[in-house]
C-alpha positions as CSV (number, residue, x, y, z in Angstrom):
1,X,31.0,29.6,5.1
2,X,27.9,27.5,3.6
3,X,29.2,23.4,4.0
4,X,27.8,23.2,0.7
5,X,28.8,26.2,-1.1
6,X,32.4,25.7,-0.7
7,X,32.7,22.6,-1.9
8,X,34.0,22.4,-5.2
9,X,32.1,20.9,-8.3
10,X,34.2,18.7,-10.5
11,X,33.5,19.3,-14.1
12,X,34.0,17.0,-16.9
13,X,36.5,17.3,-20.0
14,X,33.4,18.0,-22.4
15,X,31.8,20.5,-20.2
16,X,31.8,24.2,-20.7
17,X,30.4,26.9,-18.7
18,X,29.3,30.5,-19.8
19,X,28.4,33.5,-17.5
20,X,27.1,36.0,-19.2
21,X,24.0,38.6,-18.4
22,X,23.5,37.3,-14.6
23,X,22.4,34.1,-16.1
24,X,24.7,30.5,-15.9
25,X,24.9,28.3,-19.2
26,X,26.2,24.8,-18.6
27,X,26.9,22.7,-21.9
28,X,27.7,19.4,-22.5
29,X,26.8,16.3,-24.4
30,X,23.3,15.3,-23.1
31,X,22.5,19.2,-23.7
32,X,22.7,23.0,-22.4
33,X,21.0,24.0,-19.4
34,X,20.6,27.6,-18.5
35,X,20.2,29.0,-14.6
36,X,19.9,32.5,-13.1
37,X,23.1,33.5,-11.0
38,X,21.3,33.8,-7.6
39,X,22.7,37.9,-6.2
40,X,25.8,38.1,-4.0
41,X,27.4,34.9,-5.7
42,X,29.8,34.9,-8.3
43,X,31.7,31.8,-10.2
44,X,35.6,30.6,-11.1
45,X,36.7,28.5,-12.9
46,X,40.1,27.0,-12.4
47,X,41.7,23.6,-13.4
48,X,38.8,21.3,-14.1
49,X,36.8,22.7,-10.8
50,X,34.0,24.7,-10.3
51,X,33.9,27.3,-7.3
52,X,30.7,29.6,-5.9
53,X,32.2,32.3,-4.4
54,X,29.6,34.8,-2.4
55,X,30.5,38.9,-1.1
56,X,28.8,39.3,1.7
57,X,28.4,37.7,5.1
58,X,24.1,38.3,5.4
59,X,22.1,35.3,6.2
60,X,20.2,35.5,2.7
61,X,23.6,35.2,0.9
62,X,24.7,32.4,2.9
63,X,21.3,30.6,1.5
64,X,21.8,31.3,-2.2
65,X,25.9,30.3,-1.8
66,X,25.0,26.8,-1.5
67,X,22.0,26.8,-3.5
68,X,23.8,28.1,-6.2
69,X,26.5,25.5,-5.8
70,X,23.9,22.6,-5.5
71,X,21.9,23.9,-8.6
72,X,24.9,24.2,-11.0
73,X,26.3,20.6,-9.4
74,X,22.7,19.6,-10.6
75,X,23.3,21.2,-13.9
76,X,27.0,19.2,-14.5
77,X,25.8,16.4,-13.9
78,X,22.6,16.5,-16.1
79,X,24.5,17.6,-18.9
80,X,27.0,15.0,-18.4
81,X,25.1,11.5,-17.4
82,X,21.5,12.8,-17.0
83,X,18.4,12.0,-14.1
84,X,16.1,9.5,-14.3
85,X,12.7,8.6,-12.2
86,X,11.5,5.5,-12.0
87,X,7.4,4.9,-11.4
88,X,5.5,1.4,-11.0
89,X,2.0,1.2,-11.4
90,X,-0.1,-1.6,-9.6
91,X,-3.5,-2.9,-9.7
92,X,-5.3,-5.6,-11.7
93,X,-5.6,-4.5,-15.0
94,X,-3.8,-0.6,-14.8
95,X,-1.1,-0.2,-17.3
96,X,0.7,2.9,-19.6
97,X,2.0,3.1,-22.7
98,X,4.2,5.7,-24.6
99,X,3.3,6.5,-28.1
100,X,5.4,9.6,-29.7
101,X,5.3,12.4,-26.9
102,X,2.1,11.0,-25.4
103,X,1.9,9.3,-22.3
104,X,-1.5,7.5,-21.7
105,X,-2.4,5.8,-18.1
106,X,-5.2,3.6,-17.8
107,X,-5.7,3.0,-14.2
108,X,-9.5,2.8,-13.1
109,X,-10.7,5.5,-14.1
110,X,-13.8,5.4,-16.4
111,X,-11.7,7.2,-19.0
112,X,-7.8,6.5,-20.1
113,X,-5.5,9.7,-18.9
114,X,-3.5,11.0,-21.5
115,X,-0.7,13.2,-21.0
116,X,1.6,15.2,-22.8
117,X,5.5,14.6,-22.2
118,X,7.4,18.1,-22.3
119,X,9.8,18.2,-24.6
120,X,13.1,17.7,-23.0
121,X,12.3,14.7,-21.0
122,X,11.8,11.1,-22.4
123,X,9.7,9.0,-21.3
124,X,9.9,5.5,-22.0
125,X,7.1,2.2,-20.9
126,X,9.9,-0.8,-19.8
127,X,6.9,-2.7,-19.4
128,X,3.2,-1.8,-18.8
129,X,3.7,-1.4,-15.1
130,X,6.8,0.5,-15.3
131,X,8.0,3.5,-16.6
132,X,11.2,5.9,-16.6
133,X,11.4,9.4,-17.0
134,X,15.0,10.7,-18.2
135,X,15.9,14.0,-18.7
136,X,18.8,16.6,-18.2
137,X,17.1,18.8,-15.6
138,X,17.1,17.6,-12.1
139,X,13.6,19.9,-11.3
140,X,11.8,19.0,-14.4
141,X,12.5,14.7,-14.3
142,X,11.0,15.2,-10.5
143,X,8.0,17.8,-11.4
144,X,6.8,15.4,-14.2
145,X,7.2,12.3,-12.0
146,X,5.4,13.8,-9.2
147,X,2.5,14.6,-12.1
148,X,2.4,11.3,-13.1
149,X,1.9,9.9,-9.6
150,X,-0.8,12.4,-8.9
151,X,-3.3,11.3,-11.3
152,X,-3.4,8.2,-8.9
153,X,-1.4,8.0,-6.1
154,X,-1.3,4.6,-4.0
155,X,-3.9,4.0,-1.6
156,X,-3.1,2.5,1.9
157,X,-5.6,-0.7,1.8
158,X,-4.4,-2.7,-1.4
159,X,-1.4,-0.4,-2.1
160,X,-3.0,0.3,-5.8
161,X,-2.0,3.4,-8.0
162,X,1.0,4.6,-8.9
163,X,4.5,4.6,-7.2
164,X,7.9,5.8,-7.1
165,X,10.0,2.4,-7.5
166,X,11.6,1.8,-4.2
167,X,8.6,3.6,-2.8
168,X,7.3,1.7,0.3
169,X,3.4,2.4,1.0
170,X,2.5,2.2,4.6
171,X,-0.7,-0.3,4.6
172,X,-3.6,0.0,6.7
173,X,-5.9,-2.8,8.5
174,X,-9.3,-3.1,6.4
175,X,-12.7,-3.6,7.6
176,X,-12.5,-6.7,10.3
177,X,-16.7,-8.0,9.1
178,X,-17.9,-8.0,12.4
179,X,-21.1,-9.0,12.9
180,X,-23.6,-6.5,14.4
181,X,-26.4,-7.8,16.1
């Protein structure tokens, strides 16, 4: 058996779970999220616990057992306490603000970058240098994070651009000046 697929998933007073037309429905307080059941896997639910069960043996089933057990673990707890990213931004004068469901990132460029913020995730500035993304789905608080550090990832010779917080930046030597002549 998958390590990961039998282990149960604890689930919460307030959270109910629906399997109906192949597809998984998770609902709770911070939301409803809604999955594909992945083929040869099937669920139970029995006194507060959450099993994945699979049918056959094949090496492809083994994989979606304990994908489908990490997804809807995923899914629990995003419905229940939510995901959050956290991003710094550094250099001399780049910052970010948050105005309704706009994100805008000024951060060398000749132009400010605006972005639209999807509309289950939140996005909030703690300060001009630092910003959280929140959300109830693992994938999409990651995806959007990831987008956010694209528009200017950190560069190895100051360390400028933007980061994930706890991110640590490998530095590189500059230029040394020597003198050729």
């Amino acid at each position: 058996m998958s390590r990961i697929g039998k282990l149960p998933v604890k689930l919460a007073q307030n959270v109910e779970i629906k399997v109906a037309d192949g597809n998984v429905a998770v609902k709770g307080p911070k939301g409803t999220l809604v999955e594909a059941l992945a083929p040869h896997c099937r669920i139970e639910v029995e006194g507060g616990e959450l099993r994945v069960l699979r049918d056959a043996d094949t090496k492809r089933a083994k994989a979606m057992h304990g994908l489908m057990r990490a997804l809807l673990a995923n899914m629990v707890t995003g419905v229940t306490s939510g995901f959050s990213r956290a991003l710094e931004i550094n250099g001399i004068g780049y910052r970010a603000e948050v105005a309704g469901k706009k994100l805008t990132l000024t951060i060398g460029y000749s132009h400010p970058v605006a972005m639209a913020i999807p509309a289950d995730l939140e996005v909030v500035a703690e300060s001009q240098t630092r910003l959280v993304v929140r959300g109830s789905n693992k994938q999409k608080v990651g995806q959007f994070a990831a987008e956010i550090r694209k528009v200017r990832e950190p560069e190895p010779y100051k360390g400028k651009g933007i980061r994930y917080a706890g991110e640590v930046v490998r530095r590189k030597v500059g230029k040394t000046g020597t003198s050729g002549g």
